[in-house]
N, C-alpha and C positions, 0 to 999 in steps of 0.2 A: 631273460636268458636262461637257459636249460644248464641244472645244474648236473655237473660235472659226476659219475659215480667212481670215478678212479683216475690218479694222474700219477707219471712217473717220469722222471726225467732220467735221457741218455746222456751218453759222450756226446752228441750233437746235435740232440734235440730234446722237447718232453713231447710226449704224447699222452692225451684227454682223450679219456671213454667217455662219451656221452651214452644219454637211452639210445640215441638212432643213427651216431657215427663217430667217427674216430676224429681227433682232429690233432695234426702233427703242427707243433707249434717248433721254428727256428729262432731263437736271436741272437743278437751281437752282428759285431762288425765284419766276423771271419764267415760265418754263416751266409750272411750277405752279400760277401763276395765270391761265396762257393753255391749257392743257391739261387742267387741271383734276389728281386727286391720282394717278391712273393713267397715269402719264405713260412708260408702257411698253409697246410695242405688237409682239406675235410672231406674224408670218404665215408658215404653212408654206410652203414650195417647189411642191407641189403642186399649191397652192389658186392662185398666181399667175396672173392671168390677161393681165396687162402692166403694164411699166414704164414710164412717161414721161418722158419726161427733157428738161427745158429748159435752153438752155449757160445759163451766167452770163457776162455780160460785165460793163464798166467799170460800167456805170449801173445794171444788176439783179440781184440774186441769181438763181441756179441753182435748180434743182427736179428733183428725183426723187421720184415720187410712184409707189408699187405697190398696181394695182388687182388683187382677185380674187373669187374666187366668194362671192357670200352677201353682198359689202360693202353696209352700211348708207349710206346718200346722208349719213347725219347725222354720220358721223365722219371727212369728207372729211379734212381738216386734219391728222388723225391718223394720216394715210399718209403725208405731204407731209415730207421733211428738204430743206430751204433750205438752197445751199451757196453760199461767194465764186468768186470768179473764180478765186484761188491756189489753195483746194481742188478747183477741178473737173475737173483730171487723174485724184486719187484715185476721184473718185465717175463717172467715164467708165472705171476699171480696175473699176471695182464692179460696174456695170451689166452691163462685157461678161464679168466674172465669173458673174453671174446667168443672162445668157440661156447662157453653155455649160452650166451647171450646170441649166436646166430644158431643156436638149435632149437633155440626157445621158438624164434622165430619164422625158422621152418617150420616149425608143428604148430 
């Protein structure tokens, strides 16, 4: 197994940087039943074709959402990890994790 070079966990999910993809990890029971029983989603590095990213402040949770090639419209939700305001330092080191690590790889 390819270890892991950054993890951080959301409001409703964690998310694992790997070398060569992201892999959105859900669990628990409420997960399960808002995600349905695949509640694990691995997008390559590759395929990325941008990250979103909404700050979190006092009154709304955070969002990092990663769109890429081929995404289906129907499993929007299943990109999307919701963060608090105290996590969203980790998942701001995540993001500018990502974009060096898909520039890297353009060039």
């Amino acid at each position: 197994m390819t270890k892991p070079i950054m993890q951080v966990a959301g409001a409703d999910g964690q998310v694992e940087l790997l070398p060569d993809r992201i892999v959105i990890h859900r669990k628990g029971i409420f997960t399960m039943l808002k995600y349905g029983m695949n509640a694990s989603r691995e997008i390559p590095l590759t395929s990325i074709t941008s990250v979103n990213f909404r700050n979190a402040n006092f009154f709304r949770t955070g969002e990092v959402d990663f769109d890429y090639a081929g995404r289906n419209q129907g499993d929007n939700k299943q990109n999307v990890v919701k963060f608090t305001y105290k996590q969203q330092d980790d998942f701001i080191k995540l993001k500018e994790k990502i974009f060096d690590m898909m520039n890297k790889v353009k060039h």
